[in-house]
N, C-alpha and C positions, 0 to 999 in steps of 0.2 A: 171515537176516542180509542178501542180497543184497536182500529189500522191505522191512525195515526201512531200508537205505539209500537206496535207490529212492527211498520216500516221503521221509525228510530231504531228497535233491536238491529233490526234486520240491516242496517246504514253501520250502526256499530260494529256489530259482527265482519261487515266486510270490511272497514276500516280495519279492525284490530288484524284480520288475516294479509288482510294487503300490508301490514308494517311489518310481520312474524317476517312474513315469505322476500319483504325488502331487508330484512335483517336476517333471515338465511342464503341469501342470494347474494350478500356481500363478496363479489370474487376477484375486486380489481382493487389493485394499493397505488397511491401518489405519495414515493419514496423523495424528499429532499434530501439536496447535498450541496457545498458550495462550490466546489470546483466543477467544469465541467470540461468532459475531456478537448485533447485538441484536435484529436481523431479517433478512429475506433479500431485501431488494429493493436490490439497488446504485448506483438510483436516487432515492434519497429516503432517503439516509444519508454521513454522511462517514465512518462507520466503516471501516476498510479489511478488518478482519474478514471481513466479506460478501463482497468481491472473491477473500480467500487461496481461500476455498471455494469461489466458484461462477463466477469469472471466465474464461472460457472452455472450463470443465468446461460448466458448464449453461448461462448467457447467452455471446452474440456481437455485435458489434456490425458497421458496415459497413467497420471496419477498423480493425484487433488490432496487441496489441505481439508480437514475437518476445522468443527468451531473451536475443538480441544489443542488446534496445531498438530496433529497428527496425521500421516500422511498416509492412503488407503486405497487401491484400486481405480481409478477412474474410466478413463477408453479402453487401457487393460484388463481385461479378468484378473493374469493373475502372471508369475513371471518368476521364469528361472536364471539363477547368477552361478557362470563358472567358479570356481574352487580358486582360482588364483584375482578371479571382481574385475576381469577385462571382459566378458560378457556376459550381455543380458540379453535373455530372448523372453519374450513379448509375446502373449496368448491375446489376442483382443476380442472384445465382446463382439459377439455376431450379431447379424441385422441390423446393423447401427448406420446410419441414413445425417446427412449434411441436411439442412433446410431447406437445400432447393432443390431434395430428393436425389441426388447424387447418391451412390454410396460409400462408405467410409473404409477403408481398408490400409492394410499396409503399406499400398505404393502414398498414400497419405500421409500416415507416419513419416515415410521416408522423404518424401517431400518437404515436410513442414520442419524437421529435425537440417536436412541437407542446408535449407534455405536459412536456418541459422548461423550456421558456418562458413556463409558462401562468404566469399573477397567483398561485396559489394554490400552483405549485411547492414541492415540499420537497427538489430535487437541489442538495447540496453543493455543485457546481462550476457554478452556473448560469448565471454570470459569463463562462464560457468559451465559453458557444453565444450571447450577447448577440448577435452579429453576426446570426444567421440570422434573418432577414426575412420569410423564406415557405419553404413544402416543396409543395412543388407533384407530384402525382402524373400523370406524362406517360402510362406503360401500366402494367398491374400487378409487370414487374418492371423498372422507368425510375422513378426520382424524382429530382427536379430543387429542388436546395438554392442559394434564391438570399440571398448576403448585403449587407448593409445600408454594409459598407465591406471591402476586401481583409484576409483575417485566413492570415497564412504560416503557423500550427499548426494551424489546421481537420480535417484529417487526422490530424494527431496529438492532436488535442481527441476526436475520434469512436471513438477506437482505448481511449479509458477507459472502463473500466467504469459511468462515470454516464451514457454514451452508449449503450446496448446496447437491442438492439431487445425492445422487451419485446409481450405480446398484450395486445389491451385486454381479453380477457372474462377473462383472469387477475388485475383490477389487483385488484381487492375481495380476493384472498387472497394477492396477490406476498408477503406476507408472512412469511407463513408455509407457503405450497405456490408455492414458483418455479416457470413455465413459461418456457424458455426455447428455445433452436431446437438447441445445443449436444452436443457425443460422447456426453453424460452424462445420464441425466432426474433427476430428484429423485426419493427413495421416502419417507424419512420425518426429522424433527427431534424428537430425544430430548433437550429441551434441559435444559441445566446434563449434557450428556454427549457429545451428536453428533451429526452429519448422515450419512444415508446416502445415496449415490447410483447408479447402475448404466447401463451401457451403455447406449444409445441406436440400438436395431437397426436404425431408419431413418433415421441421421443422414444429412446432403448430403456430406458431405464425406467423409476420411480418416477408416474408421472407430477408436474409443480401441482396445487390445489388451486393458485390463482389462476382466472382466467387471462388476468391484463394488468399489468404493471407501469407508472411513467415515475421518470426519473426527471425532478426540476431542477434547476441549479438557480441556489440563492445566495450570492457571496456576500449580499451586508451580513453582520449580524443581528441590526435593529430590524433589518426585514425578515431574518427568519423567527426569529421570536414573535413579530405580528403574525406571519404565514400559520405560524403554529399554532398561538392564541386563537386564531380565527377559524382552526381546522380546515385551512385550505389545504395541508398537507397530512399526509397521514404517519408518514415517519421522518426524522431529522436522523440522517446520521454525520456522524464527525459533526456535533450539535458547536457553532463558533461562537455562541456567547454562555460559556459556562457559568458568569453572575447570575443567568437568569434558573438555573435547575431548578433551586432549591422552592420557586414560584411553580414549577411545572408538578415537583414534586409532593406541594400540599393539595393541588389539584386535585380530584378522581377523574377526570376526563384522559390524564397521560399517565404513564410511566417514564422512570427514568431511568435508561441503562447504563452503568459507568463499568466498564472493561479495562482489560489492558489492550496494547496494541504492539507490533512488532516497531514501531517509531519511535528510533535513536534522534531526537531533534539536536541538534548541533548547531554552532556558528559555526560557518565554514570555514578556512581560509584558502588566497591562492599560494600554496609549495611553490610556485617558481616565480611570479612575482614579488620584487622588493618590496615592501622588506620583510614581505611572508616566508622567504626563501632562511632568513637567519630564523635559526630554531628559539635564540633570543628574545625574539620579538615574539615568535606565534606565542610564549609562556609568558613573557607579560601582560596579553593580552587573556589570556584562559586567567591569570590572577587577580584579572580588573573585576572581574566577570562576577555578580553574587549570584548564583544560580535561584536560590529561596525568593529572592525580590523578584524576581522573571516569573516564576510558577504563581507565588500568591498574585502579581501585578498583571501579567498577561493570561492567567489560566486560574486564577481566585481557587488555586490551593489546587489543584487537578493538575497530577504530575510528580515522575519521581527523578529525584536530581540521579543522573549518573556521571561517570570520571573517564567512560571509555566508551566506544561503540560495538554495546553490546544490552541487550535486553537484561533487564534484573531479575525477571519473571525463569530466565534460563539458566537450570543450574549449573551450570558448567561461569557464568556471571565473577566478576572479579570486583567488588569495591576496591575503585580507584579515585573517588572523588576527592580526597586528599590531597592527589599528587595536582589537581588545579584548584585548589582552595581558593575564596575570595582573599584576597588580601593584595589592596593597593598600594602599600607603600612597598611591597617587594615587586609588585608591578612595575611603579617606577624605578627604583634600582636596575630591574631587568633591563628599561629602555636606555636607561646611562650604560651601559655595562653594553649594548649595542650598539652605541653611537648618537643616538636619538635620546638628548636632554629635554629635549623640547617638544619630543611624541610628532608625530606624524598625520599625515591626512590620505583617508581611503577613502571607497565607497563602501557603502554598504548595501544591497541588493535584497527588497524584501518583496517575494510574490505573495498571492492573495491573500493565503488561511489566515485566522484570527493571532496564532502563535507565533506566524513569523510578525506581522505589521504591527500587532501590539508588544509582541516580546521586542521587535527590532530597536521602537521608542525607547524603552528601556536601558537598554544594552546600547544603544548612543548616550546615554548621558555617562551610563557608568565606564565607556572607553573617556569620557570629556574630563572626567573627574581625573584620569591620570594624564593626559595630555594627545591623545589620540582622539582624534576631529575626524567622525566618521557622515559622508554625505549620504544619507537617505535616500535612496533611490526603488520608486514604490512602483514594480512592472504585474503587468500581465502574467498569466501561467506560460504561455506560451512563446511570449520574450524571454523569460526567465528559464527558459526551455534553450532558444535558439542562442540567446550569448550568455548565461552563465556555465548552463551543463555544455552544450556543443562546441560555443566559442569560445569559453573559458576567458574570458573579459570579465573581472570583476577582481575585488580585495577582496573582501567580505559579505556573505551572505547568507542566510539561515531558512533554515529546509529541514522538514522532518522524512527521513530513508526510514521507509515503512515496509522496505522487502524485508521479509523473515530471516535472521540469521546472516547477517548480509557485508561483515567484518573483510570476506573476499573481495571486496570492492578496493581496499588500501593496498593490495595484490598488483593492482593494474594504474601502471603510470601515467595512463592517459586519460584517467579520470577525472573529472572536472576539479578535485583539488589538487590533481598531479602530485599528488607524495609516491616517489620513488626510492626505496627501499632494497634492495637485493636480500638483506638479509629478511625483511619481514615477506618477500616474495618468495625464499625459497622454506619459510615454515607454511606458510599456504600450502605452496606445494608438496609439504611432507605430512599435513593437516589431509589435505584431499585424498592422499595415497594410505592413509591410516582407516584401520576400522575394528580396532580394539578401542571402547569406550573409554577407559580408565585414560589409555593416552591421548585420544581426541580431546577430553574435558583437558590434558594438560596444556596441550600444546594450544588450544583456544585461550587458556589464562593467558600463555606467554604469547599470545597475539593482540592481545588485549592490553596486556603493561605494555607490549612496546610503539604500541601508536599515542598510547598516554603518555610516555615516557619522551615520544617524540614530541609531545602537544602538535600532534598535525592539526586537531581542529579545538575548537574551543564545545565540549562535551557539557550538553545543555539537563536534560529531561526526559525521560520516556514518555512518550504520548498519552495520556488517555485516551479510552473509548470511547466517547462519550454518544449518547445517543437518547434521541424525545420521540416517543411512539402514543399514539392515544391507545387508551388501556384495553382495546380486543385485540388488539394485534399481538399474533403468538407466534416462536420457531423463529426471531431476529437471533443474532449471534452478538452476546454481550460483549466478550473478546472482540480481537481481527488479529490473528494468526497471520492473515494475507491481505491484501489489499481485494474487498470486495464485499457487498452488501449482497450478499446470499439469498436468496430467494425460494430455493427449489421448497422448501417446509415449510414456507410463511402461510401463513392461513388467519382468518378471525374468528374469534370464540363465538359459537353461536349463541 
């Protein structure tokens, strides 16, 4: 009896330390998302996809966003700006190594900043490095950025993911095998399933805590809610059924994060397509619009209406929601007053997330209710990638621009809504060349009334954050500042 009991101690004993040491040993996360990207190079794509994954898990650039949106040091140590803000030179951290043991230095810099610029470019935001003139490499870790006129976000241009230093003898495969310098290397892409990634045993910096990371993609919503319920996943971010929180919420197995996000969601329109081209119409349609019925009906109350594209969260922000108020029956006047008694017929273009295909239903009936017959057309990320942004084939379509601060975009006429502007192109440009605060917050107001005043797009909701983590999981970013699921401080509570 006495070794029959012995040994039960002695079964328990090892039992309860083998559960301790599997619950301190927890060192790998399965982070869900819905979208998945449609490649992996976050330079030669607008998808934001590629950044949730690999934005300072795997690429860095010479200076990164924080969870606060604040912009700090990154591949740089640290950096000096001439007296007149057409140069910046560039101190970078020493010993800092690419993943496939390469080293990282200025002719890097120069490379990856150059290849933004080149004629042949495919970086989304390439608009935003126009200013940069030359990249001049002083010693291997000194480069010297000189620009062509003073631009005040240059540092917060660099700190985006279409800025990140990438290697040249990676470009031929950035695609689909990222090398980037990052806590995290790449191991392998199971696509239509997931990315995995893992520790980075030589990174320069603060090393991540996790050993192993995999990134799922689940675009139902009724799937990631079971995914979740089941704990096959360990965090949901951009969580796409928000009816379901307030279940997660009475839980103790998860928490619930709800943030803001840098996401202007918008109806889009096409500017040079008829009859998006008459300013008439795009303002009858912003007055069909009930933004409240979108947010409670596609986002069950998650969401703040805005009137212009610009985050609410930033003060420099302009309440303009008035100037596209709901109001149908001035709607129709609008369309008589254009020609169109009798309203018209577009498409409408809705890719995956839960905001645009559930807010799109919406927003078709409330175009029907004033005589605008909008056809549904439910694509891929990827379709919705090649002929709405690229080929600019479409009426209408809704998309949340989740780049930070990102108003410069109505700048450039060859943007997939094509609003062409002189006048609102040359306050950009006098926006960029400014770096007295008091006048940047003004001249953003008066960038702000006049794309509203234009009704270029039908100005929807700021995004929420939303996010379902089971409740050890700590050091997620309730916010997103940027487009990316951060990882390098994730850890579980022991």
């Amino acid at each position: 009896m006495t070794n029959l009991f012995t040994r039960l101690a002695a079964s328990s004993a090892l039992a309860l330390m083998a559960t301790l040491g599997a619950a301190q040993a927890k060192t790998d996360i399965v982070v869900a998302m819905q979208l998945e990207p449609p490649h992996l190079d976050p330079t030669s794509a607008a998808a934001g996809a590629i950044d949730s994954v690999l934005y300072s898990n795997v690429f860095e650039g010479l200076t990164r966003f924080m969870a606060d949106g604040s912009v700090v040091p990154g591949l740089a140590e640290s950096w000096e700006i001439s007296d007149d803000g057409l140069t910046y030179t560039f101190k970078l951290h020493d010993g800092v190594t690419f993943h496939d043991g390469t080293t990282m230095d200025a002719e890097d810099v120069k490379f990856s900043l150059d290849r933004i610029g080149a004629e042949d470019s495919a970086n989304a935001q390439k608009a935003l490095y126009a200013a940069i003139s030359s990249v001049e490499v002083v010693d291997p870790l000194t480069v010297r950025i000189t620009l062509s006129e003073p631009n005040g976000n240059m540092l917060f241009n660099l700190a985006w993911g279409d800025a990140v230093i990438v290697a040249p003898e990676s470009i031929e495969t950035i695609k689909q095998m990222p090398v980037g310098t990052g806590a995290f290397k790449f191991v392998e892409w199971t696509q239509g399933d997931k990315i995995e990634i893992e520790k980075n045993p030589d990174y320069w910096g603060t090393p991540a805590i996790l050993d192993r990371a995999t990134f799922k993609f689940i675009s139902d919503p009724t799937a990631a809610f079971a995914a979740m319920m089941a704990e096959d996943v360990d965090v949901f971010t951009g969580f796409p059924a928000p009816e379901n929180l307030p279940q997660f919420e009475a839980d103790p197995r998860f928490q619930v994060l709800v943030g803001s996000t840098e996401g202007e969601t918008i109806l889009a329109m096409n500017n040079k397509m008829p009859p998006f081209d008459n300013a008439l119409v795009r303002q009858a349609v912003t007055h069909a619009i009930d933004r409240q019925a979108i947010i409670d009906g596609a986002m069950f109350g998650y969401g703040t209406p805005i009137g212009t594209h610009f985050a609410p969260h930033n003060p420099a922000y302009v309440d303009l929601t008035s100037t596209s108020r709901y109001d149908p029956a001035e709607s129709k006047l609008l369309l008589e007053d254009a020609g169109l008694p009798d309203g018209f017929e577009t498409t409408l273009y809705l890719p995956p997330p839960s905001y645009a295909r559930r807010g799109g239903e919406i927003i078709a009936a409330q175009l029907a209710e004033v005589g605008i017959t909008a056809q549904i057309i439910n694509v891929e990320w990827a379709q919705w990638l090649e002929q709405v942004f690229k080929g600019k084939d479409f009426g209408l379509t809704i998309v949340s621009h989740t780049e930070p601060m990102d108003i410069g975009i109505y700048a450039n006429p060859d943007y997939y809504f094509q609003y062409d502007n002189p006048r609102f192109q040359a306050l950009i440009a006098k926006l960029n060349s400014t770096t007295d605060p008091d006048m940047r917050t003004q001249l953003l107001g008066d960038a702000q009334k006049m794309i509203s005043a234009d009704y270029v797009n039908g100005y929807l909701f700021q995004l929420a954050a939303l996010s379902v983590a089971k409740a050890g999981v700590q050091g997620l970013w309730a916010n997103a500042p940027t487009q990316a699921t951060d990882l390098t401080a994730v850890s579980w509570a022991e």
